[in-house]
C-alpha positions, 0 to 999 in steps of 0.5 A: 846515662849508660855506665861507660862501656870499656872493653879492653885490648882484643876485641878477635879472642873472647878472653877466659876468665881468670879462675881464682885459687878455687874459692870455697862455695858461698853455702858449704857443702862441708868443710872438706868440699870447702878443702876441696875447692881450695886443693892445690891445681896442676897447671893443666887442670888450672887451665882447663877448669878455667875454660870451662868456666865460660859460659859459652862453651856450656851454651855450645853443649846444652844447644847441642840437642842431640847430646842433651836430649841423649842424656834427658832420654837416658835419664828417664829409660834408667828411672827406676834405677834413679829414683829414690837413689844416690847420684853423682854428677861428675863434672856437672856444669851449669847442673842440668844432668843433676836437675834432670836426676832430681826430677827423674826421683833420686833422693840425693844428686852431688854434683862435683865441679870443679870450676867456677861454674859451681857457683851458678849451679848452686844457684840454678838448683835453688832456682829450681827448689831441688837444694834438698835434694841437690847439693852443688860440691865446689872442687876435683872429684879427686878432692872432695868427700862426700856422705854417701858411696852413690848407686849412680854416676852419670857424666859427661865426659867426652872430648873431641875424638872421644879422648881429647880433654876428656874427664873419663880419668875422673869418672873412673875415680869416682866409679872405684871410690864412691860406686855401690857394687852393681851401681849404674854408670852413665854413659856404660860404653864408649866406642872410638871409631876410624875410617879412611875419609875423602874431602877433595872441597876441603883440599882444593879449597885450603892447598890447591887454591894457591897454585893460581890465585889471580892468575898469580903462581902462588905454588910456593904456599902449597908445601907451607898450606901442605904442612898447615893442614896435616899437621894437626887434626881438625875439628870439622863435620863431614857426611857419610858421603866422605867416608871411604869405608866401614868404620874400624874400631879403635877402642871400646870402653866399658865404664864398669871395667876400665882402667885409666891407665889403659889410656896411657896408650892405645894401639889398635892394627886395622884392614878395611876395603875402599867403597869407591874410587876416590882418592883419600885426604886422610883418616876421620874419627867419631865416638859412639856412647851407650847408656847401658846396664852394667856389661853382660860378659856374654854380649861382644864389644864392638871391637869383636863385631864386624863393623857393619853389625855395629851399624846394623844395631844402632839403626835397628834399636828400638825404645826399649834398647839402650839410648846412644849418643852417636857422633858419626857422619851419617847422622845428626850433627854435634858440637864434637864435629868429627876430628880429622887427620889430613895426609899432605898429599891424597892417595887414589884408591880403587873400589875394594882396595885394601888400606891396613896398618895401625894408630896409635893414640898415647897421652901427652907427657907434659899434659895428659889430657892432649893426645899424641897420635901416629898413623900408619897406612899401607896401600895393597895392590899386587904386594904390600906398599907402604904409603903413609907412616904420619904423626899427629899431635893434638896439642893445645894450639888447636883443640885448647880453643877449639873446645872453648873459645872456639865453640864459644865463637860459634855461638856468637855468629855461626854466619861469621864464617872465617875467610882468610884475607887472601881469600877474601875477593871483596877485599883483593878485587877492590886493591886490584882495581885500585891499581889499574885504576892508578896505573899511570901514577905506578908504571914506570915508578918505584913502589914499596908494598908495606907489610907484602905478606904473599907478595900478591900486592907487589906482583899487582904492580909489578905487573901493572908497569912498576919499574921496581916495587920492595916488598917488604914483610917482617914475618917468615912468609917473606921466605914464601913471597921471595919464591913467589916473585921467582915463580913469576918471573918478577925477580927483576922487578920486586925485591922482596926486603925481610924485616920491619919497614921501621929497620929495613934500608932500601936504595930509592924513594918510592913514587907510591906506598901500598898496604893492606893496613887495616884490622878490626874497626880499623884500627884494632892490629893494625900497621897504620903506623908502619905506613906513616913511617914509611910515607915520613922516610921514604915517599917521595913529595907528591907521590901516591898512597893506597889506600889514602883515606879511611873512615871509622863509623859507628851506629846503634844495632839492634840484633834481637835474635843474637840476643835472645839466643846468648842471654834470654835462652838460659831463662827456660832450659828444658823447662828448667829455670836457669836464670841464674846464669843471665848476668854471666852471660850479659857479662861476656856478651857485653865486656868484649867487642864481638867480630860478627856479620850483621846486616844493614837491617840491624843498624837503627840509625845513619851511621855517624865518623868516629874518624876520619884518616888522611893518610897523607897527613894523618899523624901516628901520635894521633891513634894514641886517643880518639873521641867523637861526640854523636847525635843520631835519630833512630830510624825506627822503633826497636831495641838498641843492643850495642853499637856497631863498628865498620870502615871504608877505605878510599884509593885515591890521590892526596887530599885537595884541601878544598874537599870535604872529609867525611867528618864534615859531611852529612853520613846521608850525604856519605852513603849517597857518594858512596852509591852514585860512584862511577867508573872515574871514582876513586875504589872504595872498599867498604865492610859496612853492613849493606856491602858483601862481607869482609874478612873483617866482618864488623865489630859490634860493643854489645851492652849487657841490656838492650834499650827501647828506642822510638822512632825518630828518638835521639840517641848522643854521646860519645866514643873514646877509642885508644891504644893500650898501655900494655900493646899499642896494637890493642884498643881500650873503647868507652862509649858513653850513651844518652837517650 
């Protein structure tokens, strides 16, 4: 018997885990690391410490080869400055810098964390046999005291466009409290570059889109995605062939000589030429890092080079110069990306026109750890025109889970792509065809469309012969979807009803109901019961609704290779044990369902109902608690990694008692109806593994262990799926499973 497998409310965000009022380490350092790690948090801090103490955002870094090759490279050029010295490692993570020093010769690494993560770093060194020459400090460099002043400081300190959340503050710390005169900083030098870039697949894909979606005018969203894509930046990767001109230098930075007040605000005036004619959809920014010696006051910065010398040097080094990390777009790809701000509209340029004027990047006020960063943009033809004054904010509602919960989800599946509902065609095609495949039952008749979103489903029905359709739809995109109905000329077939189906009054009853209900497994988020309210008050005896019925199923999943690269992987890290982190990394691989696409190899068994929903007579005090006992065969000999979750839904008309619901029914026998379907069968729209993916993707309830299974061996139990006490739109799940 597996212990129950329980994984609470949202299956979509891998929650961070709470750090605590930063416990003193289990083998102290000395009493003030302990004093340290007790030392009081701003809220920021709290947070940002708190994020890194998930593994996956140290999973995304140390897979990210070019970054820790860069650093293992430069570790082994400066060795004779290393060995037999003092190194701090500030910010040290899972300790992977600290372990390379060690190895490298120094005679004492302290490597400074402030997360929880010191916890397992300690124990990665012991692993390792280096507790004599590392020793793991629990808390804020700022805090902590250590025996020694250090010969070396080495970290990894940059944020997405260099600056965003970076740890530089600290390392300057660091550098002027504990760095011997002539000590060697790693990395030495920073370059923050810009240039004028072109995405024209990116711009049409996320605003031009929208002025025909199905035939359907939808040009009202193109202000609302206008305003979405340009206003914050993005973290994307684009190539050399997006960028329209050499890079300019927006800040140099000198690790020896820095201030950190000099980050309070940067503002740098810029003039470069256009390659190409093309239009620009804004402004892309990379960083460069050197791992260099202490600066020669002779040697220029960047910011005194001209741009292209900048290139011609790092494409000219050789082994004996300095190691640079480099994320720009012409070479390697990296977990930074690139950070690009968009324009609302784009502006075509000629070859060899002229674009200057200024950024500005300040920190933020109430979190200097964000940026805040205006961009001004002048155009030269025959005189001065200025085109573009724009701000940015990079604020938490992007980069915060960006650099966390984001990347950590690209751990989880980099096949999962993210596909809005609208467009997802597998989706919007199957509820066009459900439409037209009913079109006698809407023509004529009065539709109510529950949760319209757009309004693309009213327009649907309007234009499929409803006499009047209510599109109803609590959120502010009822604004979009009124201008929408308006641009089509439907405004005297569908009104658009802003507010809650459970507050709103309409004059009719409503021959048909239609709604894109389902979230997640089904019923994670989902409206269903808004739907159920709306059948109970406004549907008419006998009426139509789409869809009518829905199956939740569930199988056992083998998924070897997710497996191996989340939790095997930390056994050998560039030859260096890190099984310490194993058991964290089982924990969130396994406390949280995961969204993911798998295939319909990965599934080991005909898949069996967890329920079965007729909406014609499905009841909403029946999602408070579902439980369904299993029975399957595994179809072949292979690890069980977890269980997966998908749906169908069907669009057909009320349930003939005389049927048999999928629950009654043998799942081959459901497969098989599935597959023989002809043009006369109700629309199915399905997100099970074999099908196209969905939006929805599948939900997959990872156990912390995999279990071999033979062939034709039976695996039973049972699921338990029900709403939370907090938010009955979030799900508690326990799987019991047998072999």
């Amino acid at each position: 018997m597996l212990p129950s497998h329980l994984n609470g409310h949202s299956p979509l965000a891998r929650r961070r885990p709470r750090l605590s009022a930063a416990s003193p380490p289990a083998t102290g350092d000395s009493d003030a690391a302990a004093a340290a790690a007790d030392a009081p948090l701003a809220e920021h801090d709290r947070i940002y410490f708190q994020s890194y103490s998930h593994i996956g955002i140290h999973e995304a870094m140390i897979k990210d080869r070019v970054r820790t090759d860069a650093y293992r490279s430069a570790i082994m050029h400066h060795q004779k400055f290393i060995e037999g010295k003092v190194v701090m490692d500030v910010g040290c993570g899972t300790g992977i810098l600290s372990v390379f020093c060690a190895r490298a010769g120094a005679k004492r690494v302290y490597a400074v964390e402030a997360s929880e993560m010191a916890t397992q770093a300690r124990e990665i060194v012991k692993a390792n046999n280096l507790d004599d020459k590392v020793v793991v400090v629990h808390g804020r460099v700022e805090d902590v005291e250590v025996e020694d002043k250090v010969d070396v400081i080495i970290s990894e300190w940059m944020g997405y466009m260099l600056l965003y959340e970076s740890m530089l503050p600290s390392v300057l710390f660091a550098r002027d409290k504990w760095l011997k005169p002539g000590g060697l900083i790693l990395p030495s030098h920073a370059t923050l570059f810009m240039a004028p870039i072109t995405n024209s697949e990116r711009y049409e894909g996320s605003v031009d889109f929208w002025s025909d979606v199905y035939g359907i005018n939808m040009s009202a969203l193109v202000p609302l995605a206008k305003k979405f894509t340009s206003e914050e930046p993005s973290i994307e990767i684009i190539g050399g062939e997006n960028v329209l001109s050499w890079p300019f230098v927006v800040k140099h930075i000198d690790c020896y000589t820095f201030k950190a007040e000099e980050l309070k605000s940067i503002t740098t005036k810029y003039k470069v030429s256009s390659m190409m004619l093309a239009p620009i959809h804004g402004f892309g920014l990379w960083f460069e890092v050197e791992f260099n010696g202490p600066s020669n006051p002779t040697d220029k910065s960047p910011s005194d080079l001209n741009p292209l010398d900048v290139i011609r040097k790092k494409r000219r080094r050789g082994s004996e110069d300095p190691v640079v990390l480099s994320t720009a777009p012409e070479d390697e790809p990296t977990h930074w990306h690139q950070t690009i701000l968009y324009f609302p509209d784009p502006i075509e340029v000629k070859q060899d026109q002229i674009i200057e004027g200024s950024v500005k990047v300040s920190q933020s006020e109430e979190n200097p750890r964000f940026l805040n960063i205006q961009l001004d943009c002048t155009l030269l033809i025959w005189i001065p025109r200025l085109l573009m004054v724009r701000s940015y904010n990079l604020q938490e509602g992007l980069f915060q889970q960006s650099r966390t919960e984001q990347m950590a989800a690209s751990v989880v599946s980099t096949s999962a792509q993210a596909t809005s509902p609208q467009q997802d065609r597998v989706r919007t095609d199957a509820y066009r065809s459900a439409i037209m495949h009913h079109q006698k039952f809407i023509e004529g008749k009065v539709v109510m469309d529950v949760g319209c979103g757009t309004g693309i489903l009213s327009v649907f029905c309007a234009r499929a012969g409803a006499k009047r359709v209510y599109a109803v739809e609590a959120s502010e995109m009822a604004t979009q979807a009124r201008e929408i109905v308006k641009a089509n000329n439907l405004d005297d077939k569908v009104v658009v009803v802003h507010g809650r189906v459970e507050d709103v009054e309409v004059e009719d009853k409503v021959d048909v109901i239609i709604s894109e209900w389902m979230g997640y497994m089904l019923l994670y988020e989902s409206m269903l019961p808004s739907v159920l309210f709306a059948r109970d008050k406004w549907l008419k005896p006998g009426g139509l609704i789409l869809p009518s019925h829905a199956t939740l199923f569930m199988a056992p999943i083998t998924n070897s290779e997710r497996y191996e690269g989340s939790v095997d992987f930390w056994s050998d890290v560039y030859g260096i044990n890190m099984s310490a982190l194993v058991p964290l990394a089982k924990k969130f691989t396994s406390e949280e369902p995961s969204i993911e696409i798998i295939g319909g190899e990965n599934v080991l068994s005909w898949p069996f109902v967890v329920k079965h929903i007729d909406c014609y007579t499905f009841k909403a005090e029946e999602l408070k608690s579902i439980t369904t006992k299993y029975k399957v065969s595994s179809m072949m000999l292979a690890p069980i990694h977890g269980f997966g979750l998908w749906f169908e839904v069907e669009f057909n008309g009320p349930s003939n008692p005389t049927d048999k619901s999928p629950s009654d029914l043998n799942p081959l026998d459901v497969i098989r109806k599935k597959r023989r379907r002809g043009s006369e069968d109700p629309v199915v729209l399905s997100t099970a593994p074999e099908d196209e993916p969905t939006h929805w993707h599948q939900t997959i309830l990872y156990f912390p262990d995999p279990i071999e299974v033979k062939q034709d061996q039976i695996i039973e139990g049972s699921v338990k799926v029900s709403q939370s006490e907090e938010n009955p739109r979030f799900l508690n799940i326990q799987l019991d499973c047998t072999m």
